[in-house]
C-alpha positions in Angstrom: 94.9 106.5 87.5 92.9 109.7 87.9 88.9 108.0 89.2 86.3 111.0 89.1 82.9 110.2 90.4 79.6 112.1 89.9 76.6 111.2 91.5 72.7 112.2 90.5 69.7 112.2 92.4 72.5 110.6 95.7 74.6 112.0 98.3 78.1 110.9 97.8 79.7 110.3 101.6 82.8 109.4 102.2 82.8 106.2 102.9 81.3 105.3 99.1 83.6 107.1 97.3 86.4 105.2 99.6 84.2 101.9 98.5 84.6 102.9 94.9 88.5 103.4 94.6 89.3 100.7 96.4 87.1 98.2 94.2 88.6 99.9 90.7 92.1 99.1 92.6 91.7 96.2 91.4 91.3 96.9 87.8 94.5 98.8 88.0 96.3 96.0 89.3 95.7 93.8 86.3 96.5 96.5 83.9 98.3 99.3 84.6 98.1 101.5 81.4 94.7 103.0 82.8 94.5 106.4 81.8 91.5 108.1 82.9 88.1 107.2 84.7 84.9 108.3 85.1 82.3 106.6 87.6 78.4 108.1 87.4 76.6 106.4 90.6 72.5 107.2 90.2 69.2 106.7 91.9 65.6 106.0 90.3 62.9 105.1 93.0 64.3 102.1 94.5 66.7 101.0 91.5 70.9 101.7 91.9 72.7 102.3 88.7 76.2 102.5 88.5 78.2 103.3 85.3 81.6 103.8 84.5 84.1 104.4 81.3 87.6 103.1 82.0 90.1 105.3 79.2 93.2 103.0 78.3 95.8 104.0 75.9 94.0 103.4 72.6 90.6 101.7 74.1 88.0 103.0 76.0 85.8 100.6 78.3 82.1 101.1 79.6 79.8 99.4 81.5 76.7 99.5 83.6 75.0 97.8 86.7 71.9 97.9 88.4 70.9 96.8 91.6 68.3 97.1 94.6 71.6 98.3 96.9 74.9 101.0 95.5 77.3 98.6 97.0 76.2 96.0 95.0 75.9 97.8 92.1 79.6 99.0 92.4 80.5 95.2 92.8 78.4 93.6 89.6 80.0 96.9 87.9 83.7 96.1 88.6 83.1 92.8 88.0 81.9 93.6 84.0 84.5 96.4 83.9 87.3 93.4 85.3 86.2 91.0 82.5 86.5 93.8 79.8 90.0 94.7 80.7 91.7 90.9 81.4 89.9 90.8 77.8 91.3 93.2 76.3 94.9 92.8 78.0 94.7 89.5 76.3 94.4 90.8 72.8 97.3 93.0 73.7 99.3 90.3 74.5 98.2 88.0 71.9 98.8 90.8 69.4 102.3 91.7 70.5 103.7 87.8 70.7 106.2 86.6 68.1 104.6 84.9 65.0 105.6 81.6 65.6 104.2 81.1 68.8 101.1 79.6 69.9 99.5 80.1 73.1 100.7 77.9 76.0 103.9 76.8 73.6 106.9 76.0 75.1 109.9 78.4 74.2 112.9 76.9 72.6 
């Protein structure tokens, strides 16, 4: 997964770019066709935005969190980005299954 992160009108240490890959580690371990993504962390008086757009083979995911600290930001952020993905997996799958089969049905 190739994670690029800009920041405006904020200093990006070390230490929250670390933060930042090791929470969207966590997207890529529930789907691993990730292609591309691009994390914008921001500052407006005393409001922290994060924003990100995950690129997946044939979807493209965004979302946005604001919050009085980055860290939590990053955290409500992965969380929307987490739910959009399992989401979207979950089509996948359901698209992909044999006709006959319903969800939670037993095989044979």
């Amino acid at each position: 997964m190739n994670i690029s992160i800009t920041g405006h009108q904020i200093d990006l240490t070390g230490a929250l770019r670390t933060y930042v890959r090791e929470k969207l580690s966590r997207i890529e371990r529930h789907f691993d066709h990730v292609i591309d993504t691009h994390v914008i962390l921001k500052v407006d008086k005393l409001v922290h935005l994060a924003e990100a757009t995950i690129s997946t083979s044939g979807k493209r995911v965004h979302a946005e969190s604001s919050q009085a600290d980055m860290y939590a930001a990053i955290d409500d952020l992965v969380d929307k980005l987490d739910r959009q993905i399992k989401k979207h997996k979950e089509k996948l799958a359901i698209r992909t299954r044999p006709a006959g089969l319903e969800r939670g049905a037993a095989l044979g």
